[in-house]
N, C-alpha and C positions, 0 to 999 in steps of 0.2 A: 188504495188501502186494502189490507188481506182481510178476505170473511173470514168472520169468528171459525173457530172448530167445531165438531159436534158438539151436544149439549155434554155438560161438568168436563168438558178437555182441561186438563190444567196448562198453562203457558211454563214455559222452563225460561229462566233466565239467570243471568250469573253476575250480576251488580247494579245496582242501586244508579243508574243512571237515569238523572230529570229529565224529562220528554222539553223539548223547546220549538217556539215557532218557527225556528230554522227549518226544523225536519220534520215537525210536527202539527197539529190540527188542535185548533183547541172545538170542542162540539159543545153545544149547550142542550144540558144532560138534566135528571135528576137523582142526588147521589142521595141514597137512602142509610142509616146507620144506626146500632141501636142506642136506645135510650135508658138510661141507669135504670128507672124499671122496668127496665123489658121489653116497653113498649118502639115503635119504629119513629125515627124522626125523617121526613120528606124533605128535599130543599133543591131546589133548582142551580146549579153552579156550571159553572166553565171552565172544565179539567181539560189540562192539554192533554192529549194522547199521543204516542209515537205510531208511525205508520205500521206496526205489527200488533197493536193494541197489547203488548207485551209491560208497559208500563204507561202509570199515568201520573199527572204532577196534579194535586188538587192544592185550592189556596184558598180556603174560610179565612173569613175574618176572626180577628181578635174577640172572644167572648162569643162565638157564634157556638149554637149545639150540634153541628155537624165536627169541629175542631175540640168539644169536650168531649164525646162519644170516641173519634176516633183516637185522642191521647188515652180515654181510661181501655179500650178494645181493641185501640187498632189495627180494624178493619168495617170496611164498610162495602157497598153495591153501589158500582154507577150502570145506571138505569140510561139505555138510548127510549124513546118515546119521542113519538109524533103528536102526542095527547095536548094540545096548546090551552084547552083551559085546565088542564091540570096542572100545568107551568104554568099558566096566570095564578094561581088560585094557589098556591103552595109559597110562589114569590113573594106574595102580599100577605103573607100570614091569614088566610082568610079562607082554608081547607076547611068545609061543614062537618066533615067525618075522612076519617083515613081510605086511602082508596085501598082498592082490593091489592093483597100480597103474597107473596109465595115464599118459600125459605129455598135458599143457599148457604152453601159454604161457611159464608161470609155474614149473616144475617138474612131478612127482609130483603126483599124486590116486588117488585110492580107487576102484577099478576097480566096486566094488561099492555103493558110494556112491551116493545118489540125485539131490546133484548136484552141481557143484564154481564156485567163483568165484577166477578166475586174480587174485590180489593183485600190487600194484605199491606200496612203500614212498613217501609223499608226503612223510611228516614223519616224526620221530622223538626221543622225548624220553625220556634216559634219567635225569633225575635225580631220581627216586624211587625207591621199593620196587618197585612194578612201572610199568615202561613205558608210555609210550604210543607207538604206533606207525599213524598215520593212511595208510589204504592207499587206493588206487584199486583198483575192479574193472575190470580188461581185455579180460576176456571169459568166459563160462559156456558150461554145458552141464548139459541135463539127460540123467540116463545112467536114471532109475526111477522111479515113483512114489514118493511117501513112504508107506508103511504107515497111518499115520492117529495119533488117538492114542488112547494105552493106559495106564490106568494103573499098567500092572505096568512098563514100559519109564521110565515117569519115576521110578517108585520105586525102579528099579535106577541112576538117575543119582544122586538124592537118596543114597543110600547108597555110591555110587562118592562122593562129595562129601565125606560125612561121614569115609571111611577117609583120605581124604589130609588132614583136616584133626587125625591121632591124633595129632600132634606139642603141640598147640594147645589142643585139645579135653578136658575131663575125660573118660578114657574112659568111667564109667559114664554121662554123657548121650547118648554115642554109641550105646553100647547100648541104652539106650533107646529111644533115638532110631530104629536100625535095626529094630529089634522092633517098632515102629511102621509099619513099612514092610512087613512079611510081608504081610501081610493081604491087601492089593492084587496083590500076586505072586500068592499061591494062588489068588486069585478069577479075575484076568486074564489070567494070563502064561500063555506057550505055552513047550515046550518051552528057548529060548535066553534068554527070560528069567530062568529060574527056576537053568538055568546061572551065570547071570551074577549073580543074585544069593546065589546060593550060594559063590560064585566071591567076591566080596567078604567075605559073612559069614569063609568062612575065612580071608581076606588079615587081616581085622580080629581074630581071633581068634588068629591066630599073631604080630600085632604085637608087638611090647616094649612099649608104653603099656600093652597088655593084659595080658601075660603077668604083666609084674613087680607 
């Protein structure tokens, strides 16, 4: 995969072609975008990227504010971050305060973030379940290194995954499922993961799928 350019490089490209898992990577990201008043809306998603990060395919769902933001603007920031309870905690609607942000191009990004790609709406296709929405990248920056990987950080995404899908899901495979995931916490995680997957086991535990 090519490192980004220096910071604001804008990417050149010459059509509107979807990124696909053939030749592509989808990452799980947080695409930030603005909100009719002004304000930034957060939201964790799984944009495929092509190997030049020259374009990206994003697919909100139907009635989600990341696909009304970007139909009335047009463009949005996808955010790479290592931050896992900020991905807990933005999945589950359950952000206390907005985290810190910076401006681009494109709106808001994640001050804290390791690196951000200013998006441009190329195409837009809303008649399915979820969206597809083909973007240009305008320009980047990197603000950190990535931390590396861990597998207590992906087993707190794996389980952020799992709670939002409790509507869907029978809950006792989920539990399962998440009890499957400790292990790797214990062994690996540092401090903020172990938050964050703690931080989910309760969100899932206090569900209604769970409860009742």
């Amino acid at each position: 995969m090519a490192a980004p350019p220096p910071d604001g490089t804008p990417h050149a490209a010459s059509s509107p072609a979807a990124p696909s898992l053939e030749d592509g990577l989808l990452l799980e990201c947080v695409v930030t975008s603005t909100n009719e008043d002004g304000s930034t809306n957060v939201a964790p998603m799984g944009p495929i990227v092509d190997p030049t990060f020259t374009w990206a395919l994003l697919r909100p769902f139907a009635g989600s504010t990341t696909l009304s933001n970007l139909q009335r603007d047009r463009r949005g920031v996808l955010n790479v971050t290592d931050d896992v309870e900020l991905i807990a905690h933005s999945a589950l609607n359950q952000l206390d305060e907005p985290p810190p942000l910076i401006e681009t191009p494109c709106g808001a990004a994640l001050a804290a973030g390791c690196r951000w790609y200013a998006l441009e709406a190329a195409s837009l296709d809303t008649s399915r379940e979820r969206s597809e929405i083909v973007c240009q990248v305008v320009g980047t920056a990197r603000l950190r290194d990535f931390v590396g990987f861990n597998r207590a950080k992906h087993a707190v995404i794996e389980a952020t995954i799992l709670a939002t899908r409790l509507d869907y899901l029978a809950p006792v495979d989920v539990l399962q499922q998440v009890d499957r995931l400790a292990p790797p916490v214990d062994k690996t995680g540092g401090p903020a993961e172990r938050r964050a997957f703690a931080f989910v086991r309760d969100y899932i535990a206090r569900h209604p799928a769970i409860e009742g």
